[in-house]
mmCIF file of the N, C-alpha and C atoms, coordinates in Angstrom:
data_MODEL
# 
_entry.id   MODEL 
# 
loop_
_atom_site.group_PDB 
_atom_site.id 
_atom_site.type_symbol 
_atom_site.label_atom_id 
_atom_site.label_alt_id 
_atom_site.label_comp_id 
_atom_site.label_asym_id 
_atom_site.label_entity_id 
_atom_site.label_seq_id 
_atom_site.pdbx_PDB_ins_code 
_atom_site.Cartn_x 
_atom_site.Cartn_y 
_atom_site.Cartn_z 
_atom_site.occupancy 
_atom_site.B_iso_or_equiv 
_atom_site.pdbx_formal_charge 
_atom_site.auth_seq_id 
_atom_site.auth_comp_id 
_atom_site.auth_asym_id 
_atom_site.auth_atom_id 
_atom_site.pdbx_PDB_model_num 
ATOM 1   N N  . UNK A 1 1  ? -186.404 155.117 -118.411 1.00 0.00 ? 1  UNK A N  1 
ATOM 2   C CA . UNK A 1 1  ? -185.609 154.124 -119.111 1.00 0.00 ? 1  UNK A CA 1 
ATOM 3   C C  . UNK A 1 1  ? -184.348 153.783 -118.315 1.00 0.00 ? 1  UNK A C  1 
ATOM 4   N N  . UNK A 1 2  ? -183.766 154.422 -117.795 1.00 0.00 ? 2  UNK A N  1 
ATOM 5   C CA . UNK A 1 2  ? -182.646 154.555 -116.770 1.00 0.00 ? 2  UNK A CA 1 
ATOM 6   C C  . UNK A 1 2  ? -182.575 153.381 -115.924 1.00 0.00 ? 2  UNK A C  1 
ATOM 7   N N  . UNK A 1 3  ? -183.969 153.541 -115.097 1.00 0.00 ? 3  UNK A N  1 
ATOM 8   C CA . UNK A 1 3  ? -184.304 152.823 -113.868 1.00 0.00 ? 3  UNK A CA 1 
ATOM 9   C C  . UNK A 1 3  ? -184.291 151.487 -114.698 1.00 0.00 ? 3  UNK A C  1 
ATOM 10  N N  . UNK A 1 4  ? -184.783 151.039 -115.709 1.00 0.00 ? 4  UNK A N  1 
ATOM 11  C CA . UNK A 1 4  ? -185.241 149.909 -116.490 1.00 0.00 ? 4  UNK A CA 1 
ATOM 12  C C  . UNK A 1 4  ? -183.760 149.295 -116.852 1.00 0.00 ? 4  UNK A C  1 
ATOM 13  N N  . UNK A 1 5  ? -182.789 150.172 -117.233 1.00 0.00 ? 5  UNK A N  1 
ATOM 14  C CA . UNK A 1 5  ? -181.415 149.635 -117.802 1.00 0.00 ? 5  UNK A CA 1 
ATOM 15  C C  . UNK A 1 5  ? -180.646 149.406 -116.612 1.00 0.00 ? 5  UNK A C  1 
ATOM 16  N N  . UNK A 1 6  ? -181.133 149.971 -115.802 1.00 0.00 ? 6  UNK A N  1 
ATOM 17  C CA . UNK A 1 6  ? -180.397 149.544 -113.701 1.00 0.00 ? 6  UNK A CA 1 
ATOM 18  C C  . UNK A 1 6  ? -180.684 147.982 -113.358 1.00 0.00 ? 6  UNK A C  1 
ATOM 19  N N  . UNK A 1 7  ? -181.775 148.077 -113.718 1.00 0.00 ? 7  UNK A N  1 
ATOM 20  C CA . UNK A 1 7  ? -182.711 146.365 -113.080 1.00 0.00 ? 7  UNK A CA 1 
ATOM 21  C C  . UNK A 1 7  ? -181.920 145.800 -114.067 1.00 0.00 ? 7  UNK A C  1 
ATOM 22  N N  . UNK A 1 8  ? -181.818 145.390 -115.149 1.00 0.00 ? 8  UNK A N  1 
ATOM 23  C CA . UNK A 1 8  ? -181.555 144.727 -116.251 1.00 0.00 ? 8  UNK A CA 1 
ATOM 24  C C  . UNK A 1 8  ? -179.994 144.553 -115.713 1.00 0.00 ? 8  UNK A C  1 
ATOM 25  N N  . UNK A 1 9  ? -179.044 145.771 -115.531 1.00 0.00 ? 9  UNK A N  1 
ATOM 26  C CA . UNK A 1 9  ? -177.724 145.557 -115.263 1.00 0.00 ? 9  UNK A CA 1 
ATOM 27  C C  . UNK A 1 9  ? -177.792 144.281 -113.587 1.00 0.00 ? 9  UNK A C  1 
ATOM 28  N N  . UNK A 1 10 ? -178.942 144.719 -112.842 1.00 0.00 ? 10 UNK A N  1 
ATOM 29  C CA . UNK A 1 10 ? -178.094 144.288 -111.705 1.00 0.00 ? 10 UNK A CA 1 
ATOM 30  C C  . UNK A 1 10 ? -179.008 142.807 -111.721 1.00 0.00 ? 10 UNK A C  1 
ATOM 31  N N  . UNK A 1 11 ? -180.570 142.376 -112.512 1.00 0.00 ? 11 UNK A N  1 
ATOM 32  C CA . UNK A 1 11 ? -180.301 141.296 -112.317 1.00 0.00 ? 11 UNK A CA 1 
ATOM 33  C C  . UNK A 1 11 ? -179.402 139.957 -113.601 1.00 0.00 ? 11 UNK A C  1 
ATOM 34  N N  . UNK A 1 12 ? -178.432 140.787 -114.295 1.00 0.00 ? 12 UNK A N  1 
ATOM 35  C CA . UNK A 1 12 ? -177.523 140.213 -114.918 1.00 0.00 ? 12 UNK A CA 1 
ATOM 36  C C  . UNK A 1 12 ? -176.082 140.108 -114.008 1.00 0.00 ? 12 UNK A C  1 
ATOM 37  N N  . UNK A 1 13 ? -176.249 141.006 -112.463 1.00 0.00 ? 13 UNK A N  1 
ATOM 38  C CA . UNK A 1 13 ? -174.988 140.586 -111.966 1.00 0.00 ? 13 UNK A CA 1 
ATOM 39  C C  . UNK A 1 13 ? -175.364 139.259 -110.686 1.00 0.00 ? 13 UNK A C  1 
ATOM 40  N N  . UNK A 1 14 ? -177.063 139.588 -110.414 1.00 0.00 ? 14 UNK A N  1 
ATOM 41  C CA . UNK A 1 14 ? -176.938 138.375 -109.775 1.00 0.00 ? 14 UNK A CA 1 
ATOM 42  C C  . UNK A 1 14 ? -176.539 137.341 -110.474 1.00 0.00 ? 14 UNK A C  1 
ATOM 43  N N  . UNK A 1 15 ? -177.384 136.861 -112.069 1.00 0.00 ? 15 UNK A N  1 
ATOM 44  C CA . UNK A 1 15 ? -176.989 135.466 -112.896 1.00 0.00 ? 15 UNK A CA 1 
ATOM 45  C C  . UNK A 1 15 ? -175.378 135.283 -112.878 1.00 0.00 ? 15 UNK A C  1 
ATOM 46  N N  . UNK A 1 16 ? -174.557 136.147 -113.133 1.00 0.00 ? 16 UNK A N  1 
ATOM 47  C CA . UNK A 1 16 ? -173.444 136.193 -112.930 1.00 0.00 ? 16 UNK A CA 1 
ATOM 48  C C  . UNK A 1 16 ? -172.890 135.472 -112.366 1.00 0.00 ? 16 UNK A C  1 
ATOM 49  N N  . UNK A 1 17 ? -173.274 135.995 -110.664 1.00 0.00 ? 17 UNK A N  1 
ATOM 50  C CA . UNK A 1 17 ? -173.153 135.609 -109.464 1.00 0.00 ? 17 UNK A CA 1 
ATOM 51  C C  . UNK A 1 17 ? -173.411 133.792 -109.128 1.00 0.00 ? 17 UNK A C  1 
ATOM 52  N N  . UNK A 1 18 ? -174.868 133.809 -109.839 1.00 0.00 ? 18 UNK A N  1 
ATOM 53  C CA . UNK A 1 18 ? -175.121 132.464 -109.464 1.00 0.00 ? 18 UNK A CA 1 
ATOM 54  C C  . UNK A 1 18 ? -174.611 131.522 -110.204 1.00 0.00 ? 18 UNK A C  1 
ATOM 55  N N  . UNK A 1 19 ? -174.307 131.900 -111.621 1.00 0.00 ? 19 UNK A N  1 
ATOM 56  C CA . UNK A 1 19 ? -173.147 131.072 -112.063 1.00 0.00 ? 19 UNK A CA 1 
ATOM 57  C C  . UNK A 1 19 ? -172.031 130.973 -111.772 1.00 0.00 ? 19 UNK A C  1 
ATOM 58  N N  . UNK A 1 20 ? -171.082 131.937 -111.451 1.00 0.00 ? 20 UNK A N  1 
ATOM 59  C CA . UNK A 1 20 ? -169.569 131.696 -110.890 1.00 0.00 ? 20 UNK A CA 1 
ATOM 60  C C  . UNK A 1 20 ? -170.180 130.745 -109.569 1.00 0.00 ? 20 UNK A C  1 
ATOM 61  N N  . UNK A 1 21 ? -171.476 131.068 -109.006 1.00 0.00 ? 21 UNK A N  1 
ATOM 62  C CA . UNK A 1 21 ? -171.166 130.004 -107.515 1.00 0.00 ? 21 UNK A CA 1 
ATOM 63  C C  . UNK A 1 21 ? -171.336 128.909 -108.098 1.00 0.00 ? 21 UNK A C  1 
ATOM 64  N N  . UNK A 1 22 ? -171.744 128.361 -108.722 1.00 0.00 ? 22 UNK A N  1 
ATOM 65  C CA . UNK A 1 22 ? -172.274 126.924 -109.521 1.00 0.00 ? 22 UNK A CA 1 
ATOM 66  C C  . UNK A 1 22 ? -171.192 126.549 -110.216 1.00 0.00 ? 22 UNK A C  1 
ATOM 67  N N  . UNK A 1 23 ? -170.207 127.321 -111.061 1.00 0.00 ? 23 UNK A N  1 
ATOM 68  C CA . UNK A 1 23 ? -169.212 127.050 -111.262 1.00 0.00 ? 23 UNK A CA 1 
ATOM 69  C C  . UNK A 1 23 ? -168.164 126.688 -110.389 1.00 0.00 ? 23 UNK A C  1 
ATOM 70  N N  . UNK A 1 24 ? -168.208 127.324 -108.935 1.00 0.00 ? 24 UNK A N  1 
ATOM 71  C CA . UNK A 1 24 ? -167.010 127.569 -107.787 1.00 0.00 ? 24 UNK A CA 1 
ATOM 72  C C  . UNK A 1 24 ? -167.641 125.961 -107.105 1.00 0.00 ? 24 UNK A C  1 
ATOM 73  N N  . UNK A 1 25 ? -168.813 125.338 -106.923 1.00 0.00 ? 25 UNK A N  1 
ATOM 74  C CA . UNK A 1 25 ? -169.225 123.964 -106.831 1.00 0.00 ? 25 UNK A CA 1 
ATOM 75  C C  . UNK A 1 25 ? -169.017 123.186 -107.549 1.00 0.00 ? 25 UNK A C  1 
ATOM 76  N N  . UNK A 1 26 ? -169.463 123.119 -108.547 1.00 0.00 ? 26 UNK A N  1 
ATOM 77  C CA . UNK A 1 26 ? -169.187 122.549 -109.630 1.00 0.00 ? 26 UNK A CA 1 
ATOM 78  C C  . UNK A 1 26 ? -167.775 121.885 -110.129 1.00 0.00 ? 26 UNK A C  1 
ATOM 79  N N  . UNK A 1 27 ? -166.875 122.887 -110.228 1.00 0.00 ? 27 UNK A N  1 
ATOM 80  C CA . UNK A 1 27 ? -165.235 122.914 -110.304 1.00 0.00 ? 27 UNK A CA 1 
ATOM 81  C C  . UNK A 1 27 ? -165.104 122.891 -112.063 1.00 0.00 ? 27 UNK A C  1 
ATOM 82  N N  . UNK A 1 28 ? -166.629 123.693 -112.277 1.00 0.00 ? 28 UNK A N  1 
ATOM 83  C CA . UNK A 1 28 ? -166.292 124.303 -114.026 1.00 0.00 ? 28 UNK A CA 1 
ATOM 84  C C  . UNK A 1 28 ? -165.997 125.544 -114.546 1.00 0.00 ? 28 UNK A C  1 
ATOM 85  N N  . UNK A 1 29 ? -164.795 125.294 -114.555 1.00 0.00 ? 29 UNK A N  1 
ATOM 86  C CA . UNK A 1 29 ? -164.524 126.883 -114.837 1.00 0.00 ? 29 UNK A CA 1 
ATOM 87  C C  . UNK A 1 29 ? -164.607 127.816 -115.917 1.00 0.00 ? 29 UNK A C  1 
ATOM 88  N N  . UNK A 1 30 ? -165.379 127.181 -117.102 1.00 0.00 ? 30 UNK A N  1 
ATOM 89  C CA . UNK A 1 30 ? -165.899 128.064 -117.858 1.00 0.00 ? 30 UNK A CA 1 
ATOM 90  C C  . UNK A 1 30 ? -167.476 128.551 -117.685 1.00 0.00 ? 30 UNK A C  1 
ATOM 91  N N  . UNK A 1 31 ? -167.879 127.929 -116.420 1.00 0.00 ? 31 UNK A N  1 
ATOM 92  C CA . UNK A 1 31 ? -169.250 128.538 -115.599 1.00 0.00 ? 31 UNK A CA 1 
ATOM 93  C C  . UNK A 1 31 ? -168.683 129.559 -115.121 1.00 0.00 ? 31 UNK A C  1 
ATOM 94  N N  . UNK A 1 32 ? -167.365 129.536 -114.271 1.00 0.00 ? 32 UNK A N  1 
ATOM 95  C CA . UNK A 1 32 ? -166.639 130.350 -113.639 1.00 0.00 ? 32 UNK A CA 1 
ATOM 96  C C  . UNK A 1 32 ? -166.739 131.612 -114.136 1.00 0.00 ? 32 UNK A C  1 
ATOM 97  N N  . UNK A 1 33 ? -165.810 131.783 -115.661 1.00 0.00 ? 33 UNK A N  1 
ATOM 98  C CA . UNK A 1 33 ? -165.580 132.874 -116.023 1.00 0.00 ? 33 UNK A CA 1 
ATOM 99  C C  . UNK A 1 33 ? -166.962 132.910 -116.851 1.00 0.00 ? 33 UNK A C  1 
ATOM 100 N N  . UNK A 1 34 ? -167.827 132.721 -117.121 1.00 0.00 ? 34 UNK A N  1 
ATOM 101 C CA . UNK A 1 34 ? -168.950 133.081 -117.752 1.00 0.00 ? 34 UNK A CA 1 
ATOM 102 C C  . UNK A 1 34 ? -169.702 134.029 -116.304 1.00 0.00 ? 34 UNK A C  1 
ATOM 103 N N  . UNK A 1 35 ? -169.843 133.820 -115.386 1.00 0.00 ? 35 UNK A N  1 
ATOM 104 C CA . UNK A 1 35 ? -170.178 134.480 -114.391 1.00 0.00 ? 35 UNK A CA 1 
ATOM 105 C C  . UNK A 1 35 ? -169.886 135.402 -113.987 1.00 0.00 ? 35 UNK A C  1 
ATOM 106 N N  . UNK A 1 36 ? -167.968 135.566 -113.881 1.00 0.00 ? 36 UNK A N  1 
ATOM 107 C CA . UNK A 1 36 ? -167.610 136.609 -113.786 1.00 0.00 ? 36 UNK A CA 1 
ATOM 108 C C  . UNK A 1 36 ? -167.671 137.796 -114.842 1.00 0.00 ? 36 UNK A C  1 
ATOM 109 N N  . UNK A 1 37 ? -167.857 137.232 -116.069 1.00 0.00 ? 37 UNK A N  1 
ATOM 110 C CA . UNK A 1 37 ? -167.554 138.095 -117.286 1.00 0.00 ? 37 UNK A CA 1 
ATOM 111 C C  . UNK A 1 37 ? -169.379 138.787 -117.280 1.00 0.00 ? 37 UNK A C  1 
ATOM 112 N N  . UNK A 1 38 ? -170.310 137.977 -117.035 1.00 0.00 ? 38 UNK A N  1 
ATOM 113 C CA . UNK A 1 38 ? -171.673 138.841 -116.709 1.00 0.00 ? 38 UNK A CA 1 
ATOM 114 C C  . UNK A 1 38 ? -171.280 140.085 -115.460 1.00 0.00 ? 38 UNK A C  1 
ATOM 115 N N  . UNK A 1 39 ? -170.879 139.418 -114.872 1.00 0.00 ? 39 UNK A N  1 
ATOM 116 C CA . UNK A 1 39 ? -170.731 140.609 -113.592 1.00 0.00 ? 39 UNK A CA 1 
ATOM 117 C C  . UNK A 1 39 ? -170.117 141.364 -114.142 1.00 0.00 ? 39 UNK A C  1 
ATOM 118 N N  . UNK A 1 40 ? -168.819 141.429 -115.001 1.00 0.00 ? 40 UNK A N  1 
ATOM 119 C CA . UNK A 1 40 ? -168.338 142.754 -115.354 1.00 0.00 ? 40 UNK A CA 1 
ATOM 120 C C  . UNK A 1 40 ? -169.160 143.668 -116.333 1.00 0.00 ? 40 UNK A C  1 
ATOM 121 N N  . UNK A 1 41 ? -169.735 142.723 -116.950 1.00 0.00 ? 41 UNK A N  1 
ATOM 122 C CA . UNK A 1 41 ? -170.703 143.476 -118.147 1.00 0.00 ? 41 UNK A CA 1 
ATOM 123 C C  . UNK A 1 41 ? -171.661 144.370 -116.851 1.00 0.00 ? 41 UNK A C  1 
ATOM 124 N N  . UNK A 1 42 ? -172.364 143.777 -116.091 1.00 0.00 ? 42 UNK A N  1 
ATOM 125 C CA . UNK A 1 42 ? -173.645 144.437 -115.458 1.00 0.00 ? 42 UNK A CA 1 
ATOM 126 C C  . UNK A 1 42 ? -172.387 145.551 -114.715 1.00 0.00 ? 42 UNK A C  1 
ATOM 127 N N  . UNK A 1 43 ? -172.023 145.676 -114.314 1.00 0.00 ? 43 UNK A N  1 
ATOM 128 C CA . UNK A 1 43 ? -170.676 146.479 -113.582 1.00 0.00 ? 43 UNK A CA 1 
ATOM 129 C C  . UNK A 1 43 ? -170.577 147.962 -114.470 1.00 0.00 ? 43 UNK A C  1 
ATOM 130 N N  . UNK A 1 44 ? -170.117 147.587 -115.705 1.00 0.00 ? 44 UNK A N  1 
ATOM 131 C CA . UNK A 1 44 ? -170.042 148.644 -116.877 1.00 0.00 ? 44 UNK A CA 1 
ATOM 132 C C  . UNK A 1 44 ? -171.198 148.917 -117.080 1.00 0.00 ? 44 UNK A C  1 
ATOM 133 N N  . UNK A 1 45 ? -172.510 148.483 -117.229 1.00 0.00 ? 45 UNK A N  1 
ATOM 134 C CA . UNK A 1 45 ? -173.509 149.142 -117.904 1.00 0.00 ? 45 UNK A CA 1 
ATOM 135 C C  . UNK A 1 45 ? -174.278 150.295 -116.255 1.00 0.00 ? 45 UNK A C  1 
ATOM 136 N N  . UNK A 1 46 ? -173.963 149.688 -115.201 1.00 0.00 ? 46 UNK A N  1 
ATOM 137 C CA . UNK A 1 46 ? -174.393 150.479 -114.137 1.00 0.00 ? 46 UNK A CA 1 
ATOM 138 C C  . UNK A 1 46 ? -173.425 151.906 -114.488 1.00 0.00 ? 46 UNK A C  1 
ATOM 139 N N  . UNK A 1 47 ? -172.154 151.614 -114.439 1.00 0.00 ? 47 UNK A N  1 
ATOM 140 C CA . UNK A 1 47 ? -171.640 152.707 -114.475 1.00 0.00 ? 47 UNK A CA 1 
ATOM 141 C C  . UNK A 1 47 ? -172.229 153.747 -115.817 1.00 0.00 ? 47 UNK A C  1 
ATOM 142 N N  . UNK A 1 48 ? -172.201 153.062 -116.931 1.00 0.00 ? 48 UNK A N  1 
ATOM 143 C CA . UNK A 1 48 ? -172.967 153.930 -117.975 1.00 0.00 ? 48 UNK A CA 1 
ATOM 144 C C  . UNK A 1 48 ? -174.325 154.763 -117.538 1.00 0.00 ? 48 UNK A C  1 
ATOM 145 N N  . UNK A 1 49 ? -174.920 153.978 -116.987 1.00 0.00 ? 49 UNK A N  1 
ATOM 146 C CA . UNK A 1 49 ? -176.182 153.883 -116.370 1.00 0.00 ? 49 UNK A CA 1 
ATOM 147 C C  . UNK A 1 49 ? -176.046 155.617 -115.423 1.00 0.00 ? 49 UNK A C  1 
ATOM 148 N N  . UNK A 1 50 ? -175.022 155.299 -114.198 1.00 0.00 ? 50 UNK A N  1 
ATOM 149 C CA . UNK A 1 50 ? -174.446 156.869 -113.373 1.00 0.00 ? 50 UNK A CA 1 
ATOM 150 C C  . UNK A 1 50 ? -174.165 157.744 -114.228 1.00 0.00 ? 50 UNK A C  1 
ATOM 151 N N  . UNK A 1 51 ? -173.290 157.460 -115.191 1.00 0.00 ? 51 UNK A N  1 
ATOM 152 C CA . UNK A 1 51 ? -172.552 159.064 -115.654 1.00 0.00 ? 51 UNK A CA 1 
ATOM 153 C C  . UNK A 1 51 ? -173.787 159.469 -116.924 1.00 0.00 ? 51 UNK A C  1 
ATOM 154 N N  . UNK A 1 52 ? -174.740 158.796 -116.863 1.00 0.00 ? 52 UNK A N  1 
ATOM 155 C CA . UNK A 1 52 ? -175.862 159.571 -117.796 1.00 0.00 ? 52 UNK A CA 1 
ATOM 156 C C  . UNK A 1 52 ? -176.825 160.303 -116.743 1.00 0.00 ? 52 UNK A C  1 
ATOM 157 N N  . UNK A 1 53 ? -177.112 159.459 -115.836 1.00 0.00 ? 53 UNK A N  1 
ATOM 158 C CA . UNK A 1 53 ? -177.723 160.199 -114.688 1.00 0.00 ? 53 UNK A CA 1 
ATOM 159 C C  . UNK A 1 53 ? -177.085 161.223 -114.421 1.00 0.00 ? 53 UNK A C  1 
ATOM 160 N N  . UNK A 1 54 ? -175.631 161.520 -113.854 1.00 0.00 ? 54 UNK A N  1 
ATOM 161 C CA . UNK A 1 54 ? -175.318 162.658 -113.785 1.00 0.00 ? 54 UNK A CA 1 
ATOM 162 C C  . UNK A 1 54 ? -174.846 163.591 -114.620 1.00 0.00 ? 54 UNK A C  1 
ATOM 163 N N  . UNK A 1 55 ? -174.540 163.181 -115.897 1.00 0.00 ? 55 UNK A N  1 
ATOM 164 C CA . UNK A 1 55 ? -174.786 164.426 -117.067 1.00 0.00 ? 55 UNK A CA 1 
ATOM 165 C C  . UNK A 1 55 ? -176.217 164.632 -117.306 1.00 0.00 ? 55 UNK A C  1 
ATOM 166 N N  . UNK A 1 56 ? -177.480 164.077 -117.366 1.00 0.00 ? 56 UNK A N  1 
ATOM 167 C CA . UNK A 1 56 ? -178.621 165.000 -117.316 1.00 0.00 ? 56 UNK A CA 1 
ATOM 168 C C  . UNK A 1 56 ? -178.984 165.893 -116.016 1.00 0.00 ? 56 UNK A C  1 
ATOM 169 N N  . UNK A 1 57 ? -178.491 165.593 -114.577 1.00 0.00 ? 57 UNK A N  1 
ATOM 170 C CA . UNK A 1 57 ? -178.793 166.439 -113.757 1.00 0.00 ? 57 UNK A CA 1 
ATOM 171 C C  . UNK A 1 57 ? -178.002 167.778 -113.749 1.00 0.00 ? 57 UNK A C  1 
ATOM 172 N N  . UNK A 1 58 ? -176.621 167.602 -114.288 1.00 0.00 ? 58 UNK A N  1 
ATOM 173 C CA . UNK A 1 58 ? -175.700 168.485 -114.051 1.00 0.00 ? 58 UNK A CA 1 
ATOM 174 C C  . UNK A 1 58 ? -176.935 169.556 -115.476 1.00 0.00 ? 58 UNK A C  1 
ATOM 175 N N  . UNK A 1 59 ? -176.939 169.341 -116.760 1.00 0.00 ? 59 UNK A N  1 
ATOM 176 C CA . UNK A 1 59 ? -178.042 169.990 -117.812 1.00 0.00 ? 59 UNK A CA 1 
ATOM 177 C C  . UNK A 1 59 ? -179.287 170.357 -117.119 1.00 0.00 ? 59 UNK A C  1 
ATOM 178 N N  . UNK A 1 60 ? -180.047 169.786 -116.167 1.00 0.00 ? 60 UNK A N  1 
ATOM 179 C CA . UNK A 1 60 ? -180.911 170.198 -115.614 1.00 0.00 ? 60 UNK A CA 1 
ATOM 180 C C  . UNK A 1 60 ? -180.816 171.051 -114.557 1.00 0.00 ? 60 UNK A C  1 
ATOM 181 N N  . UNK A 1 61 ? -179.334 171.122 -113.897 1.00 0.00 ? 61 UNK A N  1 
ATOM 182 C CA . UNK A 1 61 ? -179.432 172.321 -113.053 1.00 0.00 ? 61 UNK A CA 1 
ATOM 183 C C  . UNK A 1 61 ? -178.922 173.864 -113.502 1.00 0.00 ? 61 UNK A C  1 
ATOM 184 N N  . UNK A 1 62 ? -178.276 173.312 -114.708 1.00 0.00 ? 62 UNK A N  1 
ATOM 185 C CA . UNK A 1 62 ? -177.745 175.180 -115.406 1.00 0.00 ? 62 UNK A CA 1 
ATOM 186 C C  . UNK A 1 62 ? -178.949 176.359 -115.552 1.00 0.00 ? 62 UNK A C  1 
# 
């Protein structure tokens, strides 16, 4: 499930991505921050994503 909530985070930071660039063309800047605000979301859920990975390994090595 991990690996599944990884993909999901990072291809929500490409859309992100491709909206702030479409926005940064465009010259709309609520594409802008809609882009950036995906990227921060996919950003936070990766990190959620690590510190569960490494609280089950740290439980799996005691």
């Amino acid at each position: 499930m991990s690996n599944e909530n990884k993909v999901e985070a990072t291809m929500k930071n490409m859309e992100g991505k491709a909206q702030e660039a479409l926005g940064n063309i465009t010259g709309d800047p609520q594409d802008q921050a809609e882009g950036k605000e995906k990227q921060a979301e996919a950003a936070a859920q990766h990190t959620v994503e690590n510190v569960k990975e490494a609280a089950k390994q740290k439980i799996e090595n005691r």
